[in-house]
FITISE-481698 format. One line per 3 residues: number of its first residue (from 1); their letters; for each residue x, y, z of N, C-alpha, C, O. Coordinates in steps of 0.1 Angstrom, whole numbers. Layout:
N
NUM	a	X/Y/Z/X/Y/Z/X/Y/Z/X/Y/Z; ...
END
This chain:
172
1	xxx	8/-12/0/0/0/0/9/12/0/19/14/7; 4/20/-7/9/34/-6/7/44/7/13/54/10; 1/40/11/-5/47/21/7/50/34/15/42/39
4	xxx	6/62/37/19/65/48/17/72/64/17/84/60; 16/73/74/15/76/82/25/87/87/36/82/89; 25/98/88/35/105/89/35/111/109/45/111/117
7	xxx	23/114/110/22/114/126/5/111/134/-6/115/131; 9/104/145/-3/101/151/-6/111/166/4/111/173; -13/115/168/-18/123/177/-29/114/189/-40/109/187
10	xxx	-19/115/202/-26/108/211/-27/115/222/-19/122/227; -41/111/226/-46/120/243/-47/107/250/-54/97/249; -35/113/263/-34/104/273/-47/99/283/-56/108/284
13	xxx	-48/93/287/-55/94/303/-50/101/312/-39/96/316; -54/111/318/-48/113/333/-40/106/340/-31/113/345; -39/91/343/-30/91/350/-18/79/342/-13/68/346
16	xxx	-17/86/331/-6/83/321/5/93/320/4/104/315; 20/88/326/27/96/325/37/99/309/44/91/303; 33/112/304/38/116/295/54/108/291/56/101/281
19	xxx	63/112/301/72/111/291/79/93/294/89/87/289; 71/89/301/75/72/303/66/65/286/71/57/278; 52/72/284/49/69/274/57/73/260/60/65/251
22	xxx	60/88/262/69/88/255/87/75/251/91/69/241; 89/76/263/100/57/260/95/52/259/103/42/259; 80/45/257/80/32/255/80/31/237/84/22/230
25	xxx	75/40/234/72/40/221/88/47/211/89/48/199; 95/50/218/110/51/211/112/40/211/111/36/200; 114/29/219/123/19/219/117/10/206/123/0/202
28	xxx	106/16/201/105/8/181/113/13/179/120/22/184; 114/3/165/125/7/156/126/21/146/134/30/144; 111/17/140/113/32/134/106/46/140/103/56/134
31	xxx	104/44/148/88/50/161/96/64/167/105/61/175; 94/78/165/94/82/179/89/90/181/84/95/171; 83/101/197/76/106/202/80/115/206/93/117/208
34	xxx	70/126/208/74/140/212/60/143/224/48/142/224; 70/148/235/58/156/245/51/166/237/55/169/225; 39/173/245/37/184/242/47/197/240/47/203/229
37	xxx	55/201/251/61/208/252/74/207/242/81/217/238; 77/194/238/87/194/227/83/193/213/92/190/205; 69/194/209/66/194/198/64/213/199/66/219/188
40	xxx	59/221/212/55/233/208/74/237/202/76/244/192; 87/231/213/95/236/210/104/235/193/113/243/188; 97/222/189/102/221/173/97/232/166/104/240/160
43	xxx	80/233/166/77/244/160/80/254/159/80/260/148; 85/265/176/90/274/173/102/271/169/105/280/161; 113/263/170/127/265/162/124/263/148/128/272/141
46	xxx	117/252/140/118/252/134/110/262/125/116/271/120; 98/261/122/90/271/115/89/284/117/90/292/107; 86/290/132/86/305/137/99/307/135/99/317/127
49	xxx	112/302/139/123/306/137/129/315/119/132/327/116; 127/300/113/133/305/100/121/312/94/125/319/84; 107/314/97/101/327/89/107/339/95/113/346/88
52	xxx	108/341/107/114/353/115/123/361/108/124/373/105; 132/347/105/144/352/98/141/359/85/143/371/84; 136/349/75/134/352/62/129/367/62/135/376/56
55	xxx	118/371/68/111/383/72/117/394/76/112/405/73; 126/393/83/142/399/89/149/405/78/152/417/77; 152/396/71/162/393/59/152/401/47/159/410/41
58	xxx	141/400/43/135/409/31/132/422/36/127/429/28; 132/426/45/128/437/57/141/446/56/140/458/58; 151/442/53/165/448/52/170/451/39/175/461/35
61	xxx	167/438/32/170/442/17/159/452/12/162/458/2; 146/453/17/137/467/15/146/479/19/150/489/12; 148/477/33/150/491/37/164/493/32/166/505/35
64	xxx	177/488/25/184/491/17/181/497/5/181/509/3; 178/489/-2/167/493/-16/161/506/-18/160/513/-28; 155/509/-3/147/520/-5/162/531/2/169/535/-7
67	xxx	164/532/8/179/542/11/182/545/-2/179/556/-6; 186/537/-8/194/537/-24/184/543/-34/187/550/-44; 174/542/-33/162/546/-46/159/559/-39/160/569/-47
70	xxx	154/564/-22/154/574/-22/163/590/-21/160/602/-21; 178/577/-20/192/589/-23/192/591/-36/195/602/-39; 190/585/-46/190/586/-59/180/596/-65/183/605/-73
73	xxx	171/595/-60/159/605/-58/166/620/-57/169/628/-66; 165/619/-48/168/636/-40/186/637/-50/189/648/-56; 193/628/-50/210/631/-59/199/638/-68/197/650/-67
76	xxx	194/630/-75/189/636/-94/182/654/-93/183/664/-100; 173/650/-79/167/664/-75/176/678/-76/175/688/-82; 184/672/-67/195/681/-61/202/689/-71/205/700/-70
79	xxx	206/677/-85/216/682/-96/208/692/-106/213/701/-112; 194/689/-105/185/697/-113/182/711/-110/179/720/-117; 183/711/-98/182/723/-91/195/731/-86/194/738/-77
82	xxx	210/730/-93/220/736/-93/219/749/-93/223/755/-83; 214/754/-105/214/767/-106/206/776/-94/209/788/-90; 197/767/-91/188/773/-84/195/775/-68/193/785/-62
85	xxx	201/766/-64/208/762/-50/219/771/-54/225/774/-44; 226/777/-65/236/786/-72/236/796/-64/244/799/-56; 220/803/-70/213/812/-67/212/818/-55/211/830/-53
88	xxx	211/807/-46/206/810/-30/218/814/-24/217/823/-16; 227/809/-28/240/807/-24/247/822/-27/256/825/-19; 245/829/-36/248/843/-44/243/850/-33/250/856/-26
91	xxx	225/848/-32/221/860/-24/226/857/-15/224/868/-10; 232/851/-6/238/851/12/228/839/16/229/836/28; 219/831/8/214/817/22/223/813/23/233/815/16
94	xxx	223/804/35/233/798/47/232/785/40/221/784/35; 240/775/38/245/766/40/232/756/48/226/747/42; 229/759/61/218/755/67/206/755/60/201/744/58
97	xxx	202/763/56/191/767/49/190/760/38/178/757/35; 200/754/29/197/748/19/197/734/24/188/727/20; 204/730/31/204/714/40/191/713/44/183/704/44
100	xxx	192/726/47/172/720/57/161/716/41/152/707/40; 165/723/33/153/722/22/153/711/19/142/705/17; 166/705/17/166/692/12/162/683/16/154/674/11
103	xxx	168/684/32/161/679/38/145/677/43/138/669/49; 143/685/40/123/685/44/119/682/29/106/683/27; 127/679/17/119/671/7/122/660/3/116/656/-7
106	xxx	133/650/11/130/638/18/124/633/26/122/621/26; 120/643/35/112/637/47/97/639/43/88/632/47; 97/646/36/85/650/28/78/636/19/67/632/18
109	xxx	91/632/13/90/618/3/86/610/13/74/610/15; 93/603/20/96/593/28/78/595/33/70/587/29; 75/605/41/59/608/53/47/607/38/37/600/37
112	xxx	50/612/32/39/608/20/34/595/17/22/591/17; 47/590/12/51/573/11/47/566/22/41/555/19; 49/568/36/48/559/42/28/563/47/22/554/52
115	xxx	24/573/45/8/574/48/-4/570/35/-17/570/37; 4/566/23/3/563/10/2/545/11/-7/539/6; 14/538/19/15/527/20/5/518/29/2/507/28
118	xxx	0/528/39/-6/527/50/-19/527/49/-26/518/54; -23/534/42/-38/535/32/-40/523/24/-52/519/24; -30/515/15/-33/509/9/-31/492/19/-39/483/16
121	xxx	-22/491/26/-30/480/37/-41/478/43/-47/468/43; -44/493/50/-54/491/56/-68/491/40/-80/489/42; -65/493/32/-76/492/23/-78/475/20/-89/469/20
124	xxx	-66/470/17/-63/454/12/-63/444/22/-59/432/20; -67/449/38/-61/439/44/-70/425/46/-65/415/49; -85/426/44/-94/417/42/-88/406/31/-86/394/33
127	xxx	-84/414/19/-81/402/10/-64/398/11/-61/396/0; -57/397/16/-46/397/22/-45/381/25/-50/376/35; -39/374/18/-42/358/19/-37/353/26/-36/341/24
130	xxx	-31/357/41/-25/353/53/-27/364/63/-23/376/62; -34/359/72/-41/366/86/-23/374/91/-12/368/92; -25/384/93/-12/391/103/-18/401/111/-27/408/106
133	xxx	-12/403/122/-17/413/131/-5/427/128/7/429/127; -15/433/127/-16/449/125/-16/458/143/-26/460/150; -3/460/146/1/465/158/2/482/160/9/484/150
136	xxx	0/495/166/2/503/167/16/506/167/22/514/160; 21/499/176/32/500/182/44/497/167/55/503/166; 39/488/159/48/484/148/50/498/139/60/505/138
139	xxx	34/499/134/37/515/125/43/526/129/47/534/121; 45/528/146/50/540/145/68/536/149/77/544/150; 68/520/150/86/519/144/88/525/133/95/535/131
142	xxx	79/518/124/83/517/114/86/532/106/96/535/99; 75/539/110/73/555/108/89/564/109/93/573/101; 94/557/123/109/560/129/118/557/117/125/565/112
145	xxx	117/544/112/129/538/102/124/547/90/133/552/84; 117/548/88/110/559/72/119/571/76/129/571/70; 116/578/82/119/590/90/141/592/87/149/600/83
148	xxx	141/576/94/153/576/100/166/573/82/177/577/79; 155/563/76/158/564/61/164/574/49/175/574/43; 151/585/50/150/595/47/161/602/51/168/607/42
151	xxx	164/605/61/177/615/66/189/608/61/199/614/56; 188/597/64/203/591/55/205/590/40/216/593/36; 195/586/32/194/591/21/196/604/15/204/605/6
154	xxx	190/612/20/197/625/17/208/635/21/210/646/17; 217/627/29/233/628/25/239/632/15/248/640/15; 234/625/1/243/625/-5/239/636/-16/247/640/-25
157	xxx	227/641/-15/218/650/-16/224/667/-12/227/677/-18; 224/663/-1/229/670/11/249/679/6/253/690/4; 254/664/5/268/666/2/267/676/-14/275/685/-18
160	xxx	258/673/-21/263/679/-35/259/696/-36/264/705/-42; 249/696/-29/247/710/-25/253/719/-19/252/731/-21; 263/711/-7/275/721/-2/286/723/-11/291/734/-13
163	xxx	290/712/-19/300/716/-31/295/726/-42/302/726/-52; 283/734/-44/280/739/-57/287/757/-53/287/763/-42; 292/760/-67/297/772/-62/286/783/-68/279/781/-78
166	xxx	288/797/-57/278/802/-62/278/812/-76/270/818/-82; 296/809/-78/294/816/-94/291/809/-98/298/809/-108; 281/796/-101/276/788/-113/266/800/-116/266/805/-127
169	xxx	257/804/-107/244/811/-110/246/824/-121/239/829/-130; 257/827/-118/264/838/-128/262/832/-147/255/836/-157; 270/821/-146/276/814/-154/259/812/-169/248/815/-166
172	x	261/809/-178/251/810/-187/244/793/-188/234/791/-195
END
């Protein structure tokens, strides 16, 4: 027969001790048994464990991904707006002043995006083909790393704007 048993599930009697029943049924040959408490412990090592991870692991390669797409962003912004950051730079703004702009149009990206993303979970989450709990406490990490994203990303944003000189604005 084809037919295969892979595990049997048994409820003891009260005054059956678990883990003696447990040895009696190792001592088959090909047979063996797990208490309760060591079957909850396989599950979590084995299944809770490595999703944790995997989840971990695509969570990181996002929030890389997105660093890099939204420094690329604000770089491309930044170069387009030379003359203009030229400009500022001619009449006497500060150095600060132009950091902060950039800065508040990253953070600007990033707070859009992330109340943009937020909208569309909470729109999709009925058809969502795996039950997950939706925590307060997660979104406003998460809110932090957007936030915390955003400011590093635009570094490099940041850096190219301090190097522009202000005779470009002159320049034709």
């Amino acid at each position: 027969s084809s037919d295969t048993v892979n595990a049997v599930l048994v409820r003891l009697l009260p005054d059956v001790d678990p883990k003696q029943f447990v040895q009696s049924i190792a001592r088959w040959k090909h047979l063996s048994a797990l208490t309760h408490e060591e079957q909850e412990t396989v599950l979590s090592r084995s299944v809770i464990e490595r999703a944790r991870r995997q989840i971990g692991l695509f969570t990181s390669l996002l929030l890389v991904v997105s660093t890099v797409i939204i420094g690329l962003i604000i770089y491309t912004m930044t170069l387009d707006k030379k003359k203009a950051i030229a400009t500022l730079k001619l009449i006497g703004a500060p150095d600060t002043r132009i950091v902060g702009l950039i800065i508040q149009q990253a953070l600007a990206m990033g707070i859009i995006s992330f109340f943009v993303g937020l909208g569309i979970i909470h729109t999709i989450y009925g058809h969502f083909p795996r039950r997950h709990v939706r925590e307060s406490l997660d979104a406003a990490t998460l809110f932090g790393v957007v936030l915390l994203v955003c400011l590093l990303a635009s570094a490099l944003g940041v850096r190219v704007a301090l190097k522009i000189d202000p005779a470009t604005a002159l320049a034709g």
